[in-house]
KEDO-451043 format. One record per atom (N, C-alpha, C, O, CB): residue in one letter; x, y, z. Coordinates in steps of 0.02 Angstrom, whole numbers, padded with zeros to 5 digits, always signed. Glycine has a CB too. Example, Ala and Ser with C-alpha at 12.3 -4.5 7.8 and 13.67 -1.06 7.14 Angstrom:
# KEDO-451043
A+00660-00284+00390
A+00615-00225+00390
A+00660-00165+00390
A+00712-00166+00423
A+00565-00224+00452
S+00642-00112+00354
S+00684-00053+00357
S+00645+00002+00394
S+00670+00057+00402
S+00704-00030+00286
//
This chain:
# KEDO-451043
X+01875+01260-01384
X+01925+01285-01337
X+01904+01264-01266
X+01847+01275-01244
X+01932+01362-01343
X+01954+01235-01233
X+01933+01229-01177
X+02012+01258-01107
X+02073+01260-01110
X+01901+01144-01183
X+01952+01275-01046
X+01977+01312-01012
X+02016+01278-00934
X+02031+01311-00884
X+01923+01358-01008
X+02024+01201-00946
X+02038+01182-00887
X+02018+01093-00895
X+02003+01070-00950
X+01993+01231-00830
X+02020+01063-00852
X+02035+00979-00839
X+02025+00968-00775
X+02066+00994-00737
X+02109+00949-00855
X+01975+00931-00748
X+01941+00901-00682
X+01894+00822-00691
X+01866+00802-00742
X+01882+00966-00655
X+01898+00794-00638
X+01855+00750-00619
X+01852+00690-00671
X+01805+00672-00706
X+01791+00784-00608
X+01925+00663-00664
X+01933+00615-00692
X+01939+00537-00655
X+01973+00510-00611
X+01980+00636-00724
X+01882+00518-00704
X+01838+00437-00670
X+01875+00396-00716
X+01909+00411-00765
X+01734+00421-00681
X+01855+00320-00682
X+01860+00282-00722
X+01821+00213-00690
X+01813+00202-00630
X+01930+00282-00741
X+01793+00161-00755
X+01736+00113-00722
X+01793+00050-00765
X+01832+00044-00813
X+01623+00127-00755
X+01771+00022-00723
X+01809-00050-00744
X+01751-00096-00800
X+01690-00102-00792
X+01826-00105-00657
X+01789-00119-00848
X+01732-00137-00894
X+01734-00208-00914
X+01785-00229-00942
X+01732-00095-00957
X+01685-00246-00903
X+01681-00338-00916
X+01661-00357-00971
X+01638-00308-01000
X+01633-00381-00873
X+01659-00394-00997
X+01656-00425-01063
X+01578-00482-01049
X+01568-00504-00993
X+01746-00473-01081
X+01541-00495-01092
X+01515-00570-01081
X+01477-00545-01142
X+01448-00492-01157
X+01471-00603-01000
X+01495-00629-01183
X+01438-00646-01261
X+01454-00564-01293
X+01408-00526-01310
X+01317-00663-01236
X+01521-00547-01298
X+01538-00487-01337
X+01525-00422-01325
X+01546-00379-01363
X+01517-00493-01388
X+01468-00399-01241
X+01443-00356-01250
X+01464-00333-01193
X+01455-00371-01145
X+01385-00358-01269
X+01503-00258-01178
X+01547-00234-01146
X+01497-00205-01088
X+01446-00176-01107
X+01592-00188-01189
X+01510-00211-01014
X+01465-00180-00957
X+01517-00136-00916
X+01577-00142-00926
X+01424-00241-00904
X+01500-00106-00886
X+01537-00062-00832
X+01496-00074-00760
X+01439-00082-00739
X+01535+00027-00857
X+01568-00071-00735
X+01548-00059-00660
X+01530+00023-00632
X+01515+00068-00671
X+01616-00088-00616
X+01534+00032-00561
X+01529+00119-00548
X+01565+00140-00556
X+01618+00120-00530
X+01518+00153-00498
X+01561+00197-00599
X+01653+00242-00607
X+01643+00259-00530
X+01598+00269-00489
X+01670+00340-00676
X+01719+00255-00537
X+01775+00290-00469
X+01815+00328-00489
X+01846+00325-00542
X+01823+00245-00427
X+01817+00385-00429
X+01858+00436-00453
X+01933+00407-00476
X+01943+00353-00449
X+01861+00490-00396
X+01978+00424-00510
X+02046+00398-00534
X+02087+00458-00499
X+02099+00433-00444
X+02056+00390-00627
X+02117+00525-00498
X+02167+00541-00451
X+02143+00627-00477
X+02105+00643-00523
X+02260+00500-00463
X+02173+00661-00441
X+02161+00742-00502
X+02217+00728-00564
X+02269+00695-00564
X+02191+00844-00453
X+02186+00764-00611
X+02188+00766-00658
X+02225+00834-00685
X+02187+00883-00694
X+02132+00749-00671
X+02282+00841-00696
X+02330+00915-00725
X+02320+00929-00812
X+02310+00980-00845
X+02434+00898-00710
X+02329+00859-00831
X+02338+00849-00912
X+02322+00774-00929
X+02326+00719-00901
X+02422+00867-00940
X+02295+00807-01003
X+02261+00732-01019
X+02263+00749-01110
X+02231+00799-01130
X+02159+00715-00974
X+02306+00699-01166
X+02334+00697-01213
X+02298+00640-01249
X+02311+00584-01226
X+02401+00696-01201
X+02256+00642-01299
X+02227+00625-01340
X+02239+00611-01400
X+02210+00648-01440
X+02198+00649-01338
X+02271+00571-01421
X+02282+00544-01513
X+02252+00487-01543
X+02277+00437-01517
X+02355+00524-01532
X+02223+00476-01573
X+02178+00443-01613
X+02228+00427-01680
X+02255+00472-01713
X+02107+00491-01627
X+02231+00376-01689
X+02248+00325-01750
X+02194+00328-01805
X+02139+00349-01787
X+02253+00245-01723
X+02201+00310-01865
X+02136+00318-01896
X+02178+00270-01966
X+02234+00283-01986
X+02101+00416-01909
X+02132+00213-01994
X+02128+00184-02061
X+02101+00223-02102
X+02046+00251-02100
X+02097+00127-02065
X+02160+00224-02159
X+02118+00271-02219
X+02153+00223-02290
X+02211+00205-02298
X+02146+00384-02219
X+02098+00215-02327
X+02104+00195-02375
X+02066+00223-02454
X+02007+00240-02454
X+02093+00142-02353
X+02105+00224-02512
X+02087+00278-02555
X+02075+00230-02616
X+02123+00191-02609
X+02144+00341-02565
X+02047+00215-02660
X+02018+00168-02721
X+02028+00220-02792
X+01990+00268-02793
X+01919+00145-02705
X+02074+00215-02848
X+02064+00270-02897
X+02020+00218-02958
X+02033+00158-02964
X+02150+00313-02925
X+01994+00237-02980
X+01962+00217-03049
X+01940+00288-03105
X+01909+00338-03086
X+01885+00170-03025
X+01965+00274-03177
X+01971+00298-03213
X+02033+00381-03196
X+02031+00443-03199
X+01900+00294-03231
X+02077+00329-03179
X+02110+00387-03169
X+02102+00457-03112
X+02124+00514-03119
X+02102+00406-03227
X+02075+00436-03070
X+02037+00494-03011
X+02013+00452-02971
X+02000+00394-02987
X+01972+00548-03035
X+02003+00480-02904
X+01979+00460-02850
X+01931+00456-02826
X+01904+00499-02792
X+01993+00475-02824
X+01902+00379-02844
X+01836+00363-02852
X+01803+00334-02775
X+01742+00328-02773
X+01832+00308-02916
X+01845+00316-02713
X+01807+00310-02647
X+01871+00331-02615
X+01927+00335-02640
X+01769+00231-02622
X+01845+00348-02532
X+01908+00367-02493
X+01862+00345-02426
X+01804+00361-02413
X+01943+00460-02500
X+01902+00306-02392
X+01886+00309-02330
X+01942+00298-02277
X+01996+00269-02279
X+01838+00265-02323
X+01897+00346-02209
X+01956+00349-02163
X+01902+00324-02104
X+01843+00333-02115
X+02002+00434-02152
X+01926+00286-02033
X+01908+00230-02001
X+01953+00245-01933
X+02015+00252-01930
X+01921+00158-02045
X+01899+00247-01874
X+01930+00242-01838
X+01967+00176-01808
X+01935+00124-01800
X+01902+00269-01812
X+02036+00183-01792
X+02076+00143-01788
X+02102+00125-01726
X+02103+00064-01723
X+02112+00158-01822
X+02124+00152-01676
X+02136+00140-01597
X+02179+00216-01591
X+02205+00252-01634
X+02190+00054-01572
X+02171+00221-01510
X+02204+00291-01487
X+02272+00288-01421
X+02294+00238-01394
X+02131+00339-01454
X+02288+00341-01412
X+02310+00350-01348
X+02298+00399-01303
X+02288+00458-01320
X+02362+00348-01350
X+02299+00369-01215
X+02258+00434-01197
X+02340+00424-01158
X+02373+00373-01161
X+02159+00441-01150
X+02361+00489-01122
X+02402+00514-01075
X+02406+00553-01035
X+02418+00612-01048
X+02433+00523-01087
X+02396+00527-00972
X+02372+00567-00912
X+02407+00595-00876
X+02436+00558-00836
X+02341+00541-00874
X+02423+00674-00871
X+02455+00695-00818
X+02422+00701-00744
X+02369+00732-00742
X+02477+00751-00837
X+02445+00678-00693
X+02386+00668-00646
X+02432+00681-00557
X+02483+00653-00537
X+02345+00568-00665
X+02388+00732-00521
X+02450+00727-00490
X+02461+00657-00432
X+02518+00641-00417
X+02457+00800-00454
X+02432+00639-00419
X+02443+00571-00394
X+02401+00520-00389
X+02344+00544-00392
X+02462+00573-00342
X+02400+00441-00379
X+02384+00404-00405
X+02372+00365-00319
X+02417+00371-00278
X+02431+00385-00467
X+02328+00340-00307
X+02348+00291-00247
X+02360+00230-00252
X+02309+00200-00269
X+02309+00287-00203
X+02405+00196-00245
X+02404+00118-00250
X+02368+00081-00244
X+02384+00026-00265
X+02430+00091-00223
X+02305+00088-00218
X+02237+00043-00230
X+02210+00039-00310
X+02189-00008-00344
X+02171+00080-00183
X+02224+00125-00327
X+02188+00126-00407
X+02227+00105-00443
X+02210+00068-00489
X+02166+00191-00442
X+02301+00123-00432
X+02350+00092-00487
X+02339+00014-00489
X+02331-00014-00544
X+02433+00106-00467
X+02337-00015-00441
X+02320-00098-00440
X+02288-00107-00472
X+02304-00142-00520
X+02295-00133-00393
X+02205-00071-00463
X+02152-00094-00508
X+02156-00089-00585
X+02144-00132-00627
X+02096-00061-00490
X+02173-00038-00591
X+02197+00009-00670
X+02250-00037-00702
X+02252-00033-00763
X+02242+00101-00655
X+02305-00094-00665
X+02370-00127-00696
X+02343-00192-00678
X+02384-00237-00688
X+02452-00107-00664
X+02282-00214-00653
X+02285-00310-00646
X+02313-00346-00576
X+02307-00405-00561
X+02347-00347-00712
X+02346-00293-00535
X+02388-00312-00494
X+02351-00326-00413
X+02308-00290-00387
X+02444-00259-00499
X+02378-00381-00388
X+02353-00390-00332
X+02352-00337-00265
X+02395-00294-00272
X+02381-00443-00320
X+02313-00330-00200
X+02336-00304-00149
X+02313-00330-00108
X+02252-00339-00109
X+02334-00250-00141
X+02359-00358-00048
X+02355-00389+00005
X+02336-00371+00059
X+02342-00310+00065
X+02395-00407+00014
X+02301-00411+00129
X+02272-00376+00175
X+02300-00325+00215
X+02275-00302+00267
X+02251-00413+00208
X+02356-00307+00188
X+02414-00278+00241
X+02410-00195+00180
X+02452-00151+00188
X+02521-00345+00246
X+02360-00190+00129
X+02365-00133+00074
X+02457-00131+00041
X+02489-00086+00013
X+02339-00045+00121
X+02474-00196+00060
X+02542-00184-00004
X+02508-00230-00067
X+02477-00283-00071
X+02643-00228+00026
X+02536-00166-00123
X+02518-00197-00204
X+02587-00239-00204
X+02644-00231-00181
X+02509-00126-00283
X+02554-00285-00241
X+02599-00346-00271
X+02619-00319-00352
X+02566-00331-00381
X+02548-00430-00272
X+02650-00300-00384
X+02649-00300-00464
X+02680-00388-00478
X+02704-00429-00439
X+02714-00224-00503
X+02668-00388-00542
X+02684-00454-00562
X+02688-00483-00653
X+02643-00476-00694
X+02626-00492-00522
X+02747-00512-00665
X+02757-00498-00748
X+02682-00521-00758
X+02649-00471-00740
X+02827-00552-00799
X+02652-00554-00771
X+02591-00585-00786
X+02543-00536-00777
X+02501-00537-00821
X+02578-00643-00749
X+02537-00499-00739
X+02477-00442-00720
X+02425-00432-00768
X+02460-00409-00813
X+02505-00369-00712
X+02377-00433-00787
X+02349-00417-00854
X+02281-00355-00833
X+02225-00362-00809
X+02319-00500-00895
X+02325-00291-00858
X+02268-00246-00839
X+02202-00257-00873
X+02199-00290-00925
X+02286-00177-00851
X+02131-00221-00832
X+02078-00250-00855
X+02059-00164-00917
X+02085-00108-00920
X+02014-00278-00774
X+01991-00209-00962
X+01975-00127-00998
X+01950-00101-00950
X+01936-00128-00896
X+01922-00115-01064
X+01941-00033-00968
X+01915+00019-00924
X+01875+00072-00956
X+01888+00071-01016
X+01968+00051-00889
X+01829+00118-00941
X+01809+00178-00973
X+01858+00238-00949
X+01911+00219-00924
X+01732+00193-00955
X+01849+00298-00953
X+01889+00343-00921
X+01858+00409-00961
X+01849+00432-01017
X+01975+00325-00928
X+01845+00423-00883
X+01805+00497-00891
X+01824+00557-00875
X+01876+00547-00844
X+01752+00502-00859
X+01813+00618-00877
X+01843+00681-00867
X+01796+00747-00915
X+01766+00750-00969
X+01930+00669-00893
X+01812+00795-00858
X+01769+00854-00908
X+01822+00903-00887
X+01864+00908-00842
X+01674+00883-00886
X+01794+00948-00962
X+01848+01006-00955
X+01826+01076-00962
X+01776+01071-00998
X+01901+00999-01004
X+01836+01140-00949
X+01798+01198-00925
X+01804+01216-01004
X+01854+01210-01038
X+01833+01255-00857
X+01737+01243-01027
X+01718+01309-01073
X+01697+01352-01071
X+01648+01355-01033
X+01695+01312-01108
X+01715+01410-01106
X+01669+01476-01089
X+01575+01466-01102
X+01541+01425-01132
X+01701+01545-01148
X+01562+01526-01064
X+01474+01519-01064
X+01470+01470-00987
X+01419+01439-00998
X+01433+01463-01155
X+01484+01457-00947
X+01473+01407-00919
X+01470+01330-00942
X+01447+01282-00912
X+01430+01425-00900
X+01495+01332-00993
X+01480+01246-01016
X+01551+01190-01006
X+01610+01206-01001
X+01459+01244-01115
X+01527+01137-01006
X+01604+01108-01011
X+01584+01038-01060
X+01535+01006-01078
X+01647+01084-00918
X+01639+01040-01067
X+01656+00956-01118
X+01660+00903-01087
X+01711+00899-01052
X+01725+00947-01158
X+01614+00842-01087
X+01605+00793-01041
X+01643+00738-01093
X+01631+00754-01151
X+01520+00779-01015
X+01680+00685-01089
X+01707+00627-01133
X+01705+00584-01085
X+01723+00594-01027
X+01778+00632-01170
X+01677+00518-01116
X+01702+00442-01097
X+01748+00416-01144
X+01724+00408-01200
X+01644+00388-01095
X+01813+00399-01138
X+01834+00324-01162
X+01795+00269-01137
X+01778+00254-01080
X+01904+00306-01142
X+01780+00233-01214
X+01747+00174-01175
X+01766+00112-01170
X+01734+00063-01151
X+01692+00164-01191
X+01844+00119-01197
X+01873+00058-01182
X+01958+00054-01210
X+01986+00041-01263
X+01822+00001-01219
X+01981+00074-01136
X+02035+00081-01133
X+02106+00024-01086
X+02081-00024-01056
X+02021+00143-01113
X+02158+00027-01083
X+02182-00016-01079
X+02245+00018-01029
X+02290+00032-01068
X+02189-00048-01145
X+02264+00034-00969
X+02308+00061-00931
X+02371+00015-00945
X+02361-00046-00943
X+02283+00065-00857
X+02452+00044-00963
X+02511+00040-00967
X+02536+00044-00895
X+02507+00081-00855
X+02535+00086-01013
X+02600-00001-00875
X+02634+00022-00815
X+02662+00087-00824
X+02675+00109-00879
X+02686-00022-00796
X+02671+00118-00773
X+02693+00214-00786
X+02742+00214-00756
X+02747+00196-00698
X+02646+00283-00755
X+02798+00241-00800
X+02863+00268-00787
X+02872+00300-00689
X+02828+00337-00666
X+02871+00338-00855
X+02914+00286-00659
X+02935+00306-00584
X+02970+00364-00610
X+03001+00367-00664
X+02985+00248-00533
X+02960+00424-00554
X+03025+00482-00538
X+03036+00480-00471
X+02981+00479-00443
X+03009+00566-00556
X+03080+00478-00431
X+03121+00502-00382
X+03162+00516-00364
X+03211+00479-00356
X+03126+00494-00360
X+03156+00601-00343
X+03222+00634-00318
X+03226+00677-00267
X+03177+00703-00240
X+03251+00667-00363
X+03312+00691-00245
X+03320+00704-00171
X+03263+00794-00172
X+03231+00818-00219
X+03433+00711-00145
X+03272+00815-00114
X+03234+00875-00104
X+03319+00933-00105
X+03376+00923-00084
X+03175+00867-00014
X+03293+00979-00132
X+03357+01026-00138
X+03342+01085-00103
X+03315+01082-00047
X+03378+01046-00212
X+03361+01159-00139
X+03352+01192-00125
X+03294+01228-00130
X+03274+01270-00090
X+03387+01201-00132
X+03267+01208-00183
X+03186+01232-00203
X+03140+01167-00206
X+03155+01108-00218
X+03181+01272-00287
X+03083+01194-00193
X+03024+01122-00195
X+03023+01121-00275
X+03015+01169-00313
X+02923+01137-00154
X+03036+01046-00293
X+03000+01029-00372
X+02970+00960-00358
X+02990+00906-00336
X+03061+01023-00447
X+02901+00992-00384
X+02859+00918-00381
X+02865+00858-00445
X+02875+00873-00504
X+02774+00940-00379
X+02858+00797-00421
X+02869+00744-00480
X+02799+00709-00477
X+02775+00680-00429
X+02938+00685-00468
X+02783+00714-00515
X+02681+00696-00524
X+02700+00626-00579
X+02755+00612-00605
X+02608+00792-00586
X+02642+00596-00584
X+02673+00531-00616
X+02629+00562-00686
X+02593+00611-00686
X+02650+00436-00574
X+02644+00522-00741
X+02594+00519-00788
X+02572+00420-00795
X+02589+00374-00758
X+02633+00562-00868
X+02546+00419-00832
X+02488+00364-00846
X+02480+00379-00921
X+02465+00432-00948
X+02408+00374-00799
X+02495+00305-00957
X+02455+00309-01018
X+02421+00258-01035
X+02441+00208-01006
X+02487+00321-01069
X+02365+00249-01081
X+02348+00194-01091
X+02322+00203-01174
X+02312+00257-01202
X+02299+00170-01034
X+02312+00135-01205
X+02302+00138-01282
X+02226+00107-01282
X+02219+00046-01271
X+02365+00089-01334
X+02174+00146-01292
X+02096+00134-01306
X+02080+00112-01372
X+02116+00136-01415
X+02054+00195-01295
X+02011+00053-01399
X+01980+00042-01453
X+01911+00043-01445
X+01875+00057-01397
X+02000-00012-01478
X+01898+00023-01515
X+01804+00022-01500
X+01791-00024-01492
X+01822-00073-01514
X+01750+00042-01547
X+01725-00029-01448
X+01688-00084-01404
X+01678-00123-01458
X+01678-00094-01513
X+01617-00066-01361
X+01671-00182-01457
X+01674-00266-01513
X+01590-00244-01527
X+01587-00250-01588
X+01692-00380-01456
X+01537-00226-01509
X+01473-00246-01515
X+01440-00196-01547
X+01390-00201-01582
X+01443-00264-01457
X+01472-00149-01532
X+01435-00061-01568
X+01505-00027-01609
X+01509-00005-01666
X+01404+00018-01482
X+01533-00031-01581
X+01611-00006-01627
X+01606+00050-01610
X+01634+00086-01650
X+01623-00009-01715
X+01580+00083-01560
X+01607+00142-01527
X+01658+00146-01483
X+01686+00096-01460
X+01566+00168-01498
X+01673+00206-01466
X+01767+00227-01428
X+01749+00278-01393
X+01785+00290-01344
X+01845+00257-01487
X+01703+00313-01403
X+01704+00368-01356
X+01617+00411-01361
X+01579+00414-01409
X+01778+00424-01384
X+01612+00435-01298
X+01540+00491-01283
X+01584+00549-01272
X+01642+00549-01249
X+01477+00474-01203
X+01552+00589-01288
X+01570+00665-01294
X+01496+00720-01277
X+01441+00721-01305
X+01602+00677-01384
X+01516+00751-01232
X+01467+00791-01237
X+01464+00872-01205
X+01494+00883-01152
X+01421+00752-01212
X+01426+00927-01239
X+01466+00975-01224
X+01384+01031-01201
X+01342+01064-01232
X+01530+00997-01299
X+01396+01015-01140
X+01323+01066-01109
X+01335+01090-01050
X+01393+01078-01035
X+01249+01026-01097
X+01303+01124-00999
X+01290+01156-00925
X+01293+01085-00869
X+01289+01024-00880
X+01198+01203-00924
X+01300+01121-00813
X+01305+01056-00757
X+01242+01019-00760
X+01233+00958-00756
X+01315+01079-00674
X+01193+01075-00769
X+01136+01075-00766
X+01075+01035-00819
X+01014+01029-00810
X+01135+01133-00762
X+01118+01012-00875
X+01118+00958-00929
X+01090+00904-00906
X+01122+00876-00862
X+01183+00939-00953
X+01029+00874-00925
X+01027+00783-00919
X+01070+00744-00925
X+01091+00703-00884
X+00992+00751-00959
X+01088+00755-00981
X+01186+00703-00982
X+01217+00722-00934
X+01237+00674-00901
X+01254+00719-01049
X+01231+00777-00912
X+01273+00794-00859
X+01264+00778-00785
X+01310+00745-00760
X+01277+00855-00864
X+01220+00793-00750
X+01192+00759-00710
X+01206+00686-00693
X+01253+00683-00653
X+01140+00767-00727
X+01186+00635-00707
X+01215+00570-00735
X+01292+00562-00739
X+01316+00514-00708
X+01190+00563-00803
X+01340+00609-00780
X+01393+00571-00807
X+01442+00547-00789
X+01482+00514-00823
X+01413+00588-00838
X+01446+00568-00701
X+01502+00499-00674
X+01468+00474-00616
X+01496+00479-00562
X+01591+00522-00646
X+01416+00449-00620
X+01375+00398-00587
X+01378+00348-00616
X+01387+00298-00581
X+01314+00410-00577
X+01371+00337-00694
X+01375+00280-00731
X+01399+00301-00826
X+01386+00349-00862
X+01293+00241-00718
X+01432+00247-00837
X+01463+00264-00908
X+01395+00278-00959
X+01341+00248-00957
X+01516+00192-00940
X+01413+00325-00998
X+01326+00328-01007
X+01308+00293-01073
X+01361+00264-01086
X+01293+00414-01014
X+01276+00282-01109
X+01250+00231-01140
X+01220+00269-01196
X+01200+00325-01184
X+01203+00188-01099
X+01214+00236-01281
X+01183+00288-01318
X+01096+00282-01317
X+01077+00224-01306
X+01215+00284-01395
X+01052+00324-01326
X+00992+00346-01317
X+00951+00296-01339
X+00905+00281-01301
X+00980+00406-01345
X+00956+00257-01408
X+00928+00203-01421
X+00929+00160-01387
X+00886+00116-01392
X+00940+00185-01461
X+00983+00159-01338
X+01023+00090-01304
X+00968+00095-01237
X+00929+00055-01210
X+01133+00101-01279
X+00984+00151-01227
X+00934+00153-01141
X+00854+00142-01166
X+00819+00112-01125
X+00938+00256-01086
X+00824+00159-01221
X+00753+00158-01221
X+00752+00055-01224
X+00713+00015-01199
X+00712+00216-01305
X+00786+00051-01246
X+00794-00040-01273
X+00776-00083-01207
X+00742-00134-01201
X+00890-00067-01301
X+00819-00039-01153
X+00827-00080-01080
X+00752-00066-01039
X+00743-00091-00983
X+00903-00044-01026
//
């Protein structure tokens, strides 16, 4: 159970000889809502009449961000798109957004919260709202979605982690995308 949604990052992520790096996460915008579905391969084998293997596989996801605003510098970076010395974004059919990680924690009781990386995700152009002002204020916040897989070299998709601020993982976790434990003693 969790009690809330903050401090949502995201690191831009490069490719070379198959093995996925990140840059510094940057903050991405506040964060209201954030929608999580996971795809999954499952395949079932019967022999002698009964069900003799079953497997299910992670398959690719979608994340969807309610967020209340976005600045056109990050949307650029997040969609592929140029910005000129004058800070106007260019969009462009060709644009090709880059992967990304995308981070965020969310409040639990006890003091603890739920820390997640995507670690390789893929930002969609996001639907526009605009409308006149009436008689009552209603705000139009954008959403953001994007469809994430697992990294080509480890076949992981995501860090998860669920401790105090005060946590070693925690500490660390939007300074840099964090890395699994074998991985850091290696370096």
């Amino acid at each position: 159970m969790t009690l809330g949604l903050k401090d949502l990052y995201y690191a831009v992520c490069t490719e070379a000889d198959g093995v996925e790096s990140y840059g510094a996460p940057k903050k991405m915008a506040e964060a209201m809502t954030a929608d999580l579905s996971v795809k999954t391969a499952d395949g079932s084998l019967y022999a002698d009449d009964t069900l003799s293997e079953s497997v299910t596989e992670f398959a690719s996801g979608t994340l969807k961000l309610g967020i209340k605003d976005l600045t056109p510098e990050v949307l650029a970076e997040l969609l592929g798109q140029e910005v000129d010395e004058n800070s106007v974004v260019w969009a462009g059919k060709e644009d090709e957004p880059p992967y990304v990680a995308v981070g965020f924690r969310a409040k639990k009781t006890g003091g603890k919260y739920r820390y997640v990386w995507l670690l390789k995700a893929k930002f969609k152009v996001p639907s526009e709202k605009y409308e006149t002002k009436g008689e009552s204020i209603k705000f139009n916040t954008p959403d953001i979605e994007a469809d994430f897989t697992a990294r080509k070299k480890d076949n992981r998709w995501k860090a998860d982690f669920v401790g105090t601020e005060d946590s070693k993982a925690a500490k660390t976790w939007f300074t840099a995308v964090p890395k699994p434990a074998a991985a850091m003693q290696e370096v």
